[in-house]
C-alpha positions as CSV (number, residue, x, y, z in Angstrom):
1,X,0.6,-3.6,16.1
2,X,-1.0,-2.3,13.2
3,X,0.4,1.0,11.9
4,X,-1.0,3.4,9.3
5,X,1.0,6.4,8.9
6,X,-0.4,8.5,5.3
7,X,2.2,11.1,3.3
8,X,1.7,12.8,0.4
9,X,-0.5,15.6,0.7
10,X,0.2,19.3,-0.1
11,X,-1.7,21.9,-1.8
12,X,-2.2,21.9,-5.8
13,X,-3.9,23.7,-8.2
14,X,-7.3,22.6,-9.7
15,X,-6.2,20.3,-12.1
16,X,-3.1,19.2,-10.9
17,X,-2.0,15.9,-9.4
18,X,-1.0,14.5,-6.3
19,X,-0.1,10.8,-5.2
20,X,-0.7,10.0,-1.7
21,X,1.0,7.1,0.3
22,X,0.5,5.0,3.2
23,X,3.0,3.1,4.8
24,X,1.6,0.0,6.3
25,X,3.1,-2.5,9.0
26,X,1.5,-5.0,11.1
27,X,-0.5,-6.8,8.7
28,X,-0.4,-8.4,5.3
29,X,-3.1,-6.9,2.7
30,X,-4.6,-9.8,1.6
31,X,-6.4,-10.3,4.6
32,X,-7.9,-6.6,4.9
33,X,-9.8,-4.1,3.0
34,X,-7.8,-1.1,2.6
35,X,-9.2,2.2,1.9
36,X,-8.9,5.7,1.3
37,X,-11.3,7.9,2.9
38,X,-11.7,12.0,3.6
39,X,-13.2,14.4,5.5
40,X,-13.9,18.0,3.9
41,X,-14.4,20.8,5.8
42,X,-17.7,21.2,7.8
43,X,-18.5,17.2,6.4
44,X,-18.7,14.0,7.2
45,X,-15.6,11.6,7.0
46,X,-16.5,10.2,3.0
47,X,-15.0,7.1,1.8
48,X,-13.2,7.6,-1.3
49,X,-11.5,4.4,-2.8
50,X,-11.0,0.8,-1.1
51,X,-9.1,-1.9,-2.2
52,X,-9.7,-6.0,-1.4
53,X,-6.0,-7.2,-2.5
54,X,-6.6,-10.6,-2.1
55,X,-9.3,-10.6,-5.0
56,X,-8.2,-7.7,-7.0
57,X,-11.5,-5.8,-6.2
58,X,-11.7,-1.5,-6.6
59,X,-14.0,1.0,-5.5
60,X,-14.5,3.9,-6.3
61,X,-16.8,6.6,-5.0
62,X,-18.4,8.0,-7.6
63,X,-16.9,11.6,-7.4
64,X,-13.4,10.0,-7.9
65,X,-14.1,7.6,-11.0
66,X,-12.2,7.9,-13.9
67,X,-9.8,11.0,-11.9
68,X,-8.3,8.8,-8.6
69,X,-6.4,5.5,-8.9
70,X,-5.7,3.4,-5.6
71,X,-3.1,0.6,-5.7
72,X,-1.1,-1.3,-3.3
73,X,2.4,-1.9,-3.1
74,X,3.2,-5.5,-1.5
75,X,6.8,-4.9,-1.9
76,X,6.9,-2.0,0.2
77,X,3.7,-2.7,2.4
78,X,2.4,0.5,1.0
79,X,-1.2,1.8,-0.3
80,X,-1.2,4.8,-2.9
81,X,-3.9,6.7,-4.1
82,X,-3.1,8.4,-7.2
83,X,-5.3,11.7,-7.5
84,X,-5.5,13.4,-11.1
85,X,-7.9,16.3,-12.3
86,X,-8.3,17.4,-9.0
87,X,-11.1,19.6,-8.0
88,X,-11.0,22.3,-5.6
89,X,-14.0,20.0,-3.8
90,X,-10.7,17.4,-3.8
91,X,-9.9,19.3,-0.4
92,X,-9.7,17.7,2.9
93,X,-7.9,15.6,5.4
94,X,-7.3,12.2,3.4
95,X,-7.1,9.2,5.5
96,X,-5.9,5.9,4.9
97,X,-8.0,2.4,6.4
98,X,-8.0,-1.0,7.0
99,X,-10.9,-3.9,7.9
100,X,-10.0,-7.3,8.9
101,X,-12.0,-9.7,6.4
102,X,-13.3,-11.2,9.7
103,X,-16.1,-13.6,7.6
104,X,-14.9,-13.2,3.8
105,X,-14.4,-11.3,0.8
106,X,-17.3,-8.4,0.4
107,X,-17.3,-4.7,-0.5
108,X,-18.9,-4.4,2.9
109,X,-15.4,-4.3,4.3
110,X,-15.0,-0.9,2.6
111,X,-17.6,0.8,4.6
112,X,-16.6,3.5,7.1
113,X,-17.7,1.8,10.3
114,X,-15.9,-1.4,9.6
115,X,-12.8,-0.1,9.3
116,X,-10.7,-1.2,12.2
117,X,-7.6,0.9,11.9
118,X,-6.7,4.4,10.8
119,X,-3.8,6.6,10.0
120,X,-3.4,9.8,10.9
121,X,-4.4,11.8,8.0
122,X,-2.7,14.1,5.6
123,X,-4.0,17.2,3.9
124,X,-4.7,18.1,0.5
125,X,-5.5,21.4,-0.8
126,X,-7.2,22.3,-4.2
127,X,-6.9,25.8,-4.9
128,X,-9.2,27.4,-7.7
């Protein structure tokens, strides 16, 4: 069975950092897209970063460039997102995601209604 389970998230001042993780089991990377996405208070669920490990693709939403990081630990069947320069807009529920690459390699796989299996979420909080 495939098992997302995200840690990580706290509260932080604007500016501060926070590293989120999410312990994966039940499938190997390189055959999914796995992604971060959030949900902010009173919006809709926003995908953040994605990840296609078997051809080294990122994505980043354009809020997050150059301030969040998203890696993958094979070792440790683990996704990260590293969050830096965080903004008090940083808060809400942070969710981790995969999507079977049913047909092939393609950033469509990143999208929020593909996404076949989610964690739980875990909360970050940006205070001003």
């Amino acid at each position: 069975e495939v098992q997302l389970v995200e840690s990580g998230g706290g509260l932080v001042q604007a500016g501060g950092s926070l590293k989120l993780s999410c312990a994966a089991s039940g499938f190997t990377f390189d055959d999914y897209a796995i992604g971060w996405f959030r949900r902010a208070p009173g919006k809709e669920r926003e995908g953040v970063a994605c990840k296609i490990s078997s051809v080294g693709n990122v994505y980043y939403t354009d809020s997050v460039k150059g301030r969040f990081t998203i890696s993958n630990d094979n070792a440790n069947n683990t996704l990260h997102l590293e969050m830096n320069s965080l903004k008090p807009e940083d808060t809400a529920v942070y969710y981790c995601a995969a999507a079977r690459l049913t047909y092939g390699v393609s950033s469509y796989y990143c999208h929020y209604g593909v996404m076949n299996y989610w964690g739980k979420g875990t909360l970050v909080t940006v205070s001003s």
